[in-house]
C-alpha positions as CSV (number, residue, x, y, z in Angstrom):
1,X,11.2,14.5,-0.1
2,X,9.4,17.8,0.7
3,X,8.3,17.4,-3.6
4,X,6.2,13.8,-2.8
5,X,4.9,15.0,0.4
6,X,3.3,17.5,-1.9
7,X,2.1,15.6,-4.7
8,X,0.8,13.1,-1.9
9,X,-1.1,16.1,-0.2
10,X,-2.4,16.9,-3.9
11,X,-4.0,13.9,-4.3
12,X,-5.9,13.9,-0.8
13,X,-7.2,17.4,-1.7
14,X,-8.2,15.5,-5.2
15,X,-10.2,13.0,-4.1
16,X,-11.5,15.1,-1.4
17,X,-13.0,17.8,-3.3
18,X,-14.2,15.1,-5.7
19,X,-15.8,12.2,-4.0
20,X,-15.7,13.7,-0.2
21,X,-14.6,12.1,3.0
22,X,-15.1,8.7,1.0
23,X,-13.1,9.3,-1.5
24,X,-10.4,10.4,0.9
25,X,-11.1,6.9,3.0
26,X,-10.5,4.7,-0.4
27,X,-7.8,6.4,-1.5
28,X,-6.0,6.3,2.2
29,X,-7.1,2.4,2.1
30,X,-5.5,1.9,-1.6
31,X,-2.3,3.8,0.0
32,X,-1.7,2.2,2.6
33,X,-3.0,-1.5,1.6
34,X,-1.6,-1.7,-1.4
35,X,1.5,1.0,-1.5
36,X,2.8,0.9,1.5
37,X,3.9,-2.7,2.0
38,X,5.5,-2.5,-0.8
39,X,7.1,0.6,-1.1
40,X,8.8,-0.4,2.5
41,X,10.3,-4.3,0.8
42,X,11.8,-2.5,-2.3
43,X,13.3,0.6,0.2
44,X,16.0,-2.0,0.8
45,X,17.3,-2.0,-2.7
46,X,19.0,1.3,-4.3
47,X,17.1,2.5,-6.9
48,X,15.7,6.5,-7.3
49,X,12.6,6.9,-5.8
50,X,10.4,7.7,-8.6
51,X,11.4,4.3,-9.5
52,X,10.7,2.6,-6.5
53,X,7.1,4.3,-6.0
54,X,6.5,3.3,-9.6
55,X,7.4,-0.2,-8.9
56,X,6.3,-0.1,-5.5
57,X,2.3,0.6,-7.0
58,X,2.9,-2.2,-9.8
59,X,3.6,-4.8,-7.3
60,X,1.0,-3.5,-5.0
61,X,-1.8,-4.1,-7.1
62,X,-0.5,-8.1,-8.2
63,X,1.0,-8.9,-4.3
64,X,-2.0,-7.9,-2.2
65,X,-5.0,-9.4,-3.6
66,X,-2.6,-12.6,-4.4
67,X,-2.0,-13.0,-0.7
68,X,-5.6,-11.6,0.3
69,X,-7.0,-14.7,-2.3
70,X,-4.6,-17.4,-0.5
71,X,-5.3,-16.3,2.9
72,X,-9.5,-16.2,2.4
73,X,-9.1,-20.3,1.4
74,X,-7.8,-20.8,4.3
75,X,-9.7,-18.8,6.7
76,X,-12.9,-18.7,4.4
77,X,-13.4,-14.8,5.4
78,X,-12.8,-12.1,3.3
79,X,-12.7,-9.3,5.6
80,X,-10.2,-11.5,8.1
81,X,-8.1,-11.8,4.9
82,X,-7.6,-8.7,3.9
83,X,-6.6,-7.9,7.6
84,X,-4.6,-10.6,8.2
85,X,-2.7,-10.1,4.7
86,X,-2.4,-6.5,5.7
87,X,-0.9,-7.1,8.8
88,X,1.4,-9.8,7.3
89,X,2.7,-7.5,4.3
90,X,3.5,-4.2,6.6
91,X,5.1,-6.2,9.6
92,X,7.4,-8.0,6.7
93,X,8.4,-4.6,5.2
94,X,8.9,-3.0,8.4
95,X,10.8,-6.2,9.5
96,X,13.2,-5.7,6.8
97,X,13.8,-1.7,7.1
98,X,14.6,-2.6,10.8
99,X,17.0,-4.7,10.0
């Protein structure tokens, strides 16, 4: 645990030093939009946790912009979207490590 907290902290300090507070903004926003959700729905199954970060970032990037897309034709604003899908994705994995 104490080895990820470091290589998380390594990749702040990263994109800090190279793009600045911005950098650090997008990167947070990539971590916990697109990460996050996921990483909590696949905590329920038993796998290693290099494998379930790994997996965790692969469905990030195909789950999130799916549900941000199906969500903007019905509300018809982007922004909303991504907020609403947000909100929608951590609730659901937090709903399930409650559980």
């Amino acid at each position: 645990k104490q080895f990820y907290c470091v290589i998380l902290s390594v990749i702040l300090l990263f994109f800090l030093v190279l793009f600045g507070i911005q950098g650090l903004k997008v990167i947070l926003g990539i971590i916990i939009l697109f990460f996050l959700p996921s990483f909590l729905i696949l905590k329920k199954i038993e796998m290693d946790n290099f494998d379930r970060i790994f997996i965790a970032a692969l469905i990030g990037i195909g789950l999130f912009p799916t549900v941000v897309y199906h969500i903007a034709m019905i509300v018809s604003s982007m922004r909303l979207s991504i907020l609403i899908s947000s909100i929608i994705l951590l609730t659901f994995g937090l709903f399930l490590n409650i559980k």
